[in-house]
C-alpha positions in Angstrom: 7.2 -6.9 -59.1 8.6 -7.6 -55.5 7.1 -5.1 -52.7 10.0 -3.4 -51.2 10.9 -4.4 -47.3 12.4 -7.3 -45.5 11.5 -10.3 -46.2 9.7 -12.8 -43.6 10.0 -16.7 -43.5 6.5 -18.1 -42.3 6.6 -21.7 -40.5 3.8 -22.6 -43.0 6.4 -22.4 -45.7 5.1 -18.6 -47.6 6.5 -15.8 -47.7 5.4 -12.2 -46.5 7.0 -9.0 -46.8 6.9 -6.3 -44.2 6.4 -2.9 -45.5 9.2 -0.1 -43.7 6.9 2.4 -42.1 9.2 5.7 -40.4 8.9 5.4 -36.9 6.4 7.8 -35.0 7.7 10.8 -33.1 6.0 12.2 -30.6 4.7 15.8 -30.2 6.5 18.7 -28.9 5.6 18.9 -25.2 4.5 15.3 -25.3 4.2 13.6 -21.7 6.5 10.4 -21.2 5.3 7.3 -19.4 8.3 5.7 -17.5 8.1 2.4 -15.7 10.9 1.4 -13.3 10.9 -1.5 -11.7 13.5 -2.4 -8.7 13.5 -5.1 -6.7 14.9 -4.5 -3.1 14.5 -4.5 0.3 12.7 -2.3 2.8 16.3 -1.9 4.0 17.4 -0.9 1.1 14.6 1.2 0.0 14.3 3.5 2.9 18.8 3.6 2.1 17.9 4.6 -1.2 15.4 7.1 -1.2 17.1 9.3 1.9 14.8 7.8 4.9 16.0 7.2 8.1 16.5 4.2 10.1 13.9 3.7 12.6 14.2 0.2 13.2 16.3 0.6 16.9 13.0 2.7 17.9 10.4 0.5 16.5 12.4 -2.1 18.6 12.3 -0.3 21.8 8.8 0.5 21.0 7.6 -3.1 20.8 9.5 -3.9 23.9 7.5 -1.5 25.9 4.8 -2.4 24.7 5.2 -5.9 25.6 6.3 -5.4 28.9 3.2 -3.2 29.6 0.9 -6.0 28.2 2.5 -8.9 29.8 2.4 -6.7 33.4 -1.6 -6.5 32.8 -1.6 -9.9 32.0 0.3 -11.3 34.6 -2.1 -9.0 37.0 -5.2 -10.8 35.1 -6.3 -7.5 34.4 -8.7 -7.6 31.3 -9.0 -3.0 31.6 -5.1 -3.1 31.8 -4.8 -5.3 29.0 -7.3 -3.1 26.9 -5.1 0.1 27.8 -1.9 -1.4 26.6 -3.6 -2.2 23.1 -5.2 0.7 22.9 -2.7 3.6 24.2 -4.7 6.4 23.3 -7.2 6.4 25.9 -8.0 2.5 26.0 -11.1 1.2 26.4 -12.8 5.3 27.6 -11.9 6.0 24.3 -12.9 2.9 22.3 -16.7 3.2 24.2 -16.9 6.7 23.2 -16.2 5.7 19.6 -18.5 2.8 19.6 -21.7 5.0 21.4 -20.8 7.7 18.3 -21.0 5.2 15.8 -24.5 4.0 17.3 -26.1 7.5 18.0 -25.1 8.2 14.0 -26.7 4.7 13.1 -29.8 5.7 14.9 -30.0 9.1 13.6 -30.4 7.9 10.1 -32.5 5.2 11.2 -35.0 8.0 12.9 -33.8 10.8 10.1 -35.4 7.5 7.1 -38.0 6.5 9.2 -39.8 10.1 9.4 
C-alpha cells in the first residue's frame, strides 16, 4: 500500500511521497520576530519616521565653517586653522586631552612597574 501525501517527481526518475504533518502553532504569549526591509532615502526616511528637515542648517553650518577656515588659511595661520576644526576650544583643548591621555598611560606604566 501507497503512503498517504502528495506525491513528488524526482529528476532522477523515482518517486517520493511527502508525509502531511499539521503545521506548528506557536504558544500563547509567544514573541514574534518581524523583519522589514525598505529601501529609501535619507530624505525619505527622516519624512517617514516624523524627523525634521535639518538640511538648510547643516548648509549654513558648513558655510560658516568654511568661511572661518578659509579666513585662517588665507591669514596662514596654522592656530587659526586648528580653532576652526576644532570649535570647542581648538588646539587648548586638544593639548589638554593629549597631556590626560599621557599622564593615564604613565600611571599604569608606574601603577605595573611597582
Amino acid at each position: 500500500m501507497l503512503p498517504a501525501g502528495p506525491l513528488l517527481w524526482c529528476f532522477w526518475g523515482g518517486v517520493t511521497y511527502l508525509e502531511k504533518t499539521p503545521p506548528e502553532t506557536p504558544a500563547k504569549g509567544a514573541a514574534m520576530k518581524v523583519h522589514i526591509e525598505m529601501d529609501m532615502t535619507p530624505e525619505e526616511a527622516r519624512t517617514f519616521m516624523g524627523l525634521p528637515d535639518i538640511q538648510p542648517m547643516q548648509q549654513r553650518m558648513m558655510d560658516e565653517m568654511q568661511a572661518r577656515m578659509k579666513a585662517a588659511f588665507d591669514a596662514n595661520d596654522p592656530e587659526g586653522m586648528m580653532r576652526a576644526w576644532l570649535p570647542l576650544g581648538g588646539a587648548d583643548t586638544f593639548q589638554k586631552f593629549q597631556k590626560a591621555m599621557w599622564d593615564s598611560a604613565t600611571a599604569m606604566l608606574k601603577k605595573d612597574g611597582k
